[in-house]
N, C-alpha and C positions, 0 to 999 in steps of 0.2 A: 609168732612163736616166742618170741623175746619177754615179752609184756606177759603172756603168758606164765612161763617159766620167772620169770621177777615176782609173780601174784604168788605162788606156792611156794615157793623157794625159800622163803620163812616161816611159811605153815608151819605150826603142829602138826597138821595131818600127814606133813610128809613126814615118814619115818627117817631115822638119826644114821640108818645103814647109808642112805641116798649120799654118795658124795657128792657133793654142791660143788666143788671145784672145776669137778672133771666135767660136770651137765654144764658149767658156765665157761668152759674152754671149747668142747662140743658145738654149742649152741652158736659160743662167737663164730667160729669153723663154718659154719652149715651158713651161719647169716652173708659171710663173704664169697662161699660156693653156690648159692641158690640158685644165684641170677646167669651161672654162665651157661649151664648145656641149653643146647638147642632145645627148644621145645613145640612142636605142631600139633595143633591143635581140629579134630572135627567135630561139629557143631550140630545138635538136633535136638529135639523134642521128645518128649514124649505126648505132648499133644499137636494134632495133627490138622486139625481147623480151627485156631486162636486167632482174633481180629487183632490183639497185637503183633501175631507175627505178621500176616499178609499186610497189614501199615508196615510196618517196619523192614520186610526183609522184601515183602512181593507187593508192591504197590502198584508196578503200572502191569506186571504180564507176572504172579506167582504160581509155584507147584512145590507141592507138598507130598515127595518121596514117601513111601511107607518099606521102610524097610522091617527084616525078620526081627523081633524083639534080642532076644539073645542069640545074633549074630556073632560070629568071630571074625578075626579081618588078620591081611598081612599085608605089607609092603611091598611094592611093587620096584625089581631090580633091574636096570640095564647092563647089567653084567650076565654073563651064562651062565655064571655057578654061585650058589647060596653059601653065604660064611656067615652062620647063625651066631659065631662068637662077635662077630663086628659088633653088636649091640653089647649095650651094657649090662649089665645082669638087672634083674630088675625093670628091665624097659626093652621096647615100648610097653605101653599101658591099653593093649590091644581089643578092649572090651569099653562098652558104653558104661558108665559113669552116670549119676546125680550128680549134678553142681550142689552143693550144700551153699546157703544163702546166710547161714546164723550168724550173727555177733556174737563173740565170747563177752561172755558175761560172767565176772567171779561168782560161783557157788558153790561152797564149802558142804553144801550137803550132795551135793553130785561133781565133785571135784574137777573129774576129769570127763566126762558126759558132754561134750562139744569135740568140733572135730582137731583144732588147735589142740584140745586137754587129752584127745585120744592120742593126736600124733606128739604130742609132748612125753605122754606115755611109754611109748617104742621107745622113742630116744633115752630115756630114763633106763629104761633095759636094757638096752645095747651098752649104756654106760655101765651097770652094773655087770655084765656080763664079761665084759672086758677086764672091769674092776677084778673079778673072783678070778678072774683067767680060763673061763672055759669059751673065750669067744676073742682071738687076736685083734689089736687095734684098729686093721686096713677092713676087717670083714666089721666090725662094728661099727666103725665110719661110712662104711658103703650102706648099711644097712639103713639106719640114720638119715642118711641122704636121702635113700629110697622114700622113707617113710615122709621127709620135709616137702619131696616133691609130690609125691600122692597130696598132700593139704593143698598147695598150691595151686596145681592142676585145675581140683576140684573144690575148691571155696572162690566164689564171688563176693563183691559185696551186696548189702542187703535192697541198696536200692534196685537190682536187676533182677528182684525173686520175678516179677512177670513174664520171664521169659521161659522157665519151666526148661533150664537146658538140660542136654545130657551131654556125654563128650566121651572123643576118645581121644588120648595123648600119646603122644609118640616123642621121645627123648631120642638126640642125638644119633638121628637116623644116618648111616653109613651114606658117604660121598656121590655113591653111583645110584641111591636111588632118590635122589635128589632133582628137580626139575624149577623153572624159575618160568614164571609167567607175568605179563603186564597190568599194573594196579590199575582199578575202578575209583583209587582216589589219589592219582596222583603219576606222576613219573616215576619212582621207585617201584624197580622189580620186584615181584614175591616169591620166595621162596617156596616149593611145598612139595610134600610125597605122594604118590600114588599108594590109593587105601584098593586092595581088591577081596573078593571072598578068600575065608581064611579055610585047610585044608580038614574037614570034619574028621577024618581020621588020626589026622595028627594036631594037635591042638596048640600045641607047645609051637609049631613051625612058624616063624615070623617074617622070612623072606621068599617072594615069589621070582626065580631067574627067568631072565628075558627070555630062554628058551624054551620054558614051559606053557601051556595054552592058560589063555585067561579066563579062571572061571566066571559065573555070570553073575550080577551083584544079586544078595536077596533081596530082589525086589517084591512088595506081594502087590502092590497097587499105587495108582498117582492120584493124586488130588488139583485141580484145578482150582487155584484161588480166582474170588471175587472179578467178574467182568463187567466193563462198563453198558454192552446190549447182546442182549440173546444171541442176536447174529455172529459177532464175534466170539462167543462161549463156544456155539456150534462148530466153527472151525479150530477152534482151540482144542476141544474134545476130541475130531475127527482127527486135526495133523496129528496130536502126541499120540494118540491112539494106534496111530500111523505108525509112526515112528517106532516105539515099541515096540510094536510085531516085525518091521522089517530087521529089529538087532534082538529078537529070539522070546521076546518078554511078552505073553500070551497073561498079561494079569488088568482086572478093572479101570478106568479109567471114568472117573465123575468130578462133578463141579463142589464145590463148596456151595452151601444154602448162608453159609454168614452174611449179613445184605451190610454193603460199606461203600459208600459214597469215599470214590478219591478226592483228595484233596482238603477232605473238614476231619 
């Protein structure tokens, strides 16, 4: 965002109304707030039998969830009663996401046409907006923020395009729906939220209280990654198959045709 805003920031093409002062008082602000709200993160594809992911993520026993494309999702609370203000405004970020992969690249013929020069943009507004006075400092700063964390969230760097992620973000999820489980690399606990089906009727609703029934995730189908002999496909297909239907989930259940040798 910095290097960004340093590249235009002398432009001509920025127009002379832009106060530069207050984008580079902002800008420092946002660089020193970035790093602190909590942020959780879940992790998926849009594609759904990739031999980088089964190497990487499913190597000795993978499966590949297919969930509803434009799902909604909420959080899961151990409290009885939902206080939807607990969240911040602007967060969570309760919808699947593209990771954007690009490197910003100065181009004065498409100025702001990246997602650094898009969310540099907001910021630029919010500045102005506040500048005119039709928009007060705390609700411009919040906005700003909003908009620094949406880049974050969603920009990787470029060496990780093969992963084709998508994501959903959750910021500074309230206390009680919080949960800690044992790391896969290491001794240190992990933090994390419970994601459950979000309420079709109400869209906006972002917390689910401990005493309402859990709805059922959308699941439409599983995917069996890569097995090392038929025999063991066979029972891998029959137990998850199993499985699913004894927790309500009447949806497909097949193998992947990727042929991958573990281990090379």
């Amino acid at each position: 965002m910095r290097s960004t805003w340093q590249h235009y920031r002398s432009s001509p093409k920025l127009v002379d109304e832009v106060p530069r002062d207050e984008v580079d008082h902002l800008i420092a602000r946002l660089g020193n707030e970035i790093e602190s709200p909590d942020l959780f993160f879940a992790s998926g594809s849009m594609y759904g039998d990739k031999l980088e992911h089964w190497k990487d993520y499913g190597r000795d026993q993978g499966y590949a969830i297919c969930l509803q494309e434009h799902s909604i999702w909420r959080i899961r609370s151990r409290s009885e009663e939902t206080i939807p203000e607990a969240l911040s405004v602007g967060s969570p970020f309760l919808r699947w996401h593209e990771v954007d992969y690009k490197k910003f690249q100065p181009n004065f013929t498409a100025p702001l046409e990246t997602p650094s020069g898009r969310a540099l943009e907001e910021i630029i507004r919010a500045v102005m907006k506040h500048h005119d006075g039709s928009m007060d400092e705390q609700t411009a700063h919040q906005y700003a923020l909003n908009v620094a964390l949406r880049q974050l969230c969603w920009q990787k760097h470029e060496g990780s395009e093969s992963e084709d992620e998508i994501r959903i973000a959750v910021m500074n999820p309230p206390s009680d729906t919080r949960h800690s489980r044992p790391s896969a690399y290491g001794s240190r606990a992990v933090e994390y939220v419970e994601l459950v089906s979000g309420d079709p009727t109400d869209h906006d609703a972002t917390l689910l209280a401990a005493t309402e029934t859990v709805p059922s995730l959308p699941i439409l189908a599983v995917r069996i990654g890569p097995q090392t002999t038929p025999t063991k496909l066979a029972e891998d297909l029959n137990a998850t198959a199993r499985l699913l239907d004894e927790n309500g989930y009447n949806v497909p259940v097949v193998a992947s045709p990727t042929p991958f040798l573990s281990g090379r």
